[in-house]
N, C-alpha and C positions, 0 to 999 in steps of 0.2 A: 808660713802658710803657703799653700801650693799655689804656683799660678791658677789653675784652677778654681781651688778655693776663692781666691781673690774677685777671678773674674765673675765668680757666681754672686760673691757679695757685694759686689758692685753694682750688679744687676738690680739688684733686689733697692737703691736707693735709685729715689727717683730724682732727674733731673727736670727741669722746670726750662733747658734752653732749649732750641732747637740748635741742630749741628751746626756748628762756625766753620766747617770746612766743605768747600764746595767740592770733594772729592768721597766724600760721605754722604749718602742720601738718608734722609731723618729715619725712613724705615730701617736701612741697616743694622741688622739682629747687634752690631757693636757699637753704633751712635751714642748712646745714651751711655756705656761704661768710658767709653771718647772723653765724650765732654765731662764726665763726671772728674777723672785722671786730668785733663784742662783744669779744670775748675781749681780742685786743689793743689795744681801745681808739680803734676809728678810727668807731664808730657807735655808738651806743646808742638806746634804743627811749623810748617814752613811759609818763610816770607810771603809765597805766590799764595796763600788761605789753603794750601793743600796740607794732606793729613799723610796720605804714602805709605796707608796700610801696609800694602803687599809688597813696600821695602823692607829688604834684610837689614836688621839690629845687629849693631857691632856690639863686639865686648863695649868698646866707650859707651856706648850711648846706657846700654846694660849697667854698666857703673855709674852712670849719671841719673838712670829711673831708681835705681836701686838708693842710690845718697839720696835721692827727693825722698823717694819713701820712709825712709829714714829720719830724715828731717821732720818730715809729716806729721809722724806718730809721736816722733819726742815733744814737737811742742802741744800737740794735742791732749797725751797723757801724761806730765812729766807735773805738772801742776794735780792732778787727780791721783798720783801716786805719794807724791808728797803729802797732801789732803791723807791720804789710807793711811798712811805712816805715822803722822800724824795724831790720825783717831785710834791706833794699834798704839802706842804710846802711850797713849792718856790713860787705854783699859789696862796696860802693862804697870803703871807710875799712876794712880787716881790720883788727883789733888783733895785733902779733906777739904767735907763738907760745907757750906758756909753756917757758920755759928759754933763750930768746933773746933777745938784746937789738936793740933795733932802732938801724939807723945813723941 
């Protein structure tokens, strides 16, 4: 998914905080994807409650939202995939019905 993509879908889920970083003001058109990315774990801000928008991202840091991300999704849908698998299984392999015997 394109950064873009991303940030638009972030958008679109609503946040219930008000901004945690006093270098963000709650109107700022990015506050609410901020804290959203806080919230789950894929950013976090600096010791002094600052956030440091309009600092440059290193590859590290890129490697390190990217592994959050990552992390994120697996445990979010790794259990829901397994569930699919699952239910794709069962219609692949029916078990007979109950009160029938199978030949």
């Amino acid at each position: 998914m394109g950064k873009w993509a991303l940030l638009f879908f972030l958008l679109l889920i609503p946040s219930v905080h008000a901004t945690k970083f006093k270098d963000v003001p709650e109107a700022h058109w990015a506050a609410k994807p901020i804290e959203k990315l806080v919230d789950i774990g894929i950013v976090d801000g600096y010791e002094d409650g600052t956030f440091r928008g309009r600092k440059t991202v290193t590859r590290y840091e890129l490697a390190l939202y990217l592994s959050h991300i990552t992390q994120y999704y697996d445990k979010k849908y790794t259990q829901k995939i397994q569930d699919l698998q699952a239910q794709i299984d069962e219609l692949k392999h029916p078990h007979p019905a109950k009160g029938t015997q199978a030949h």
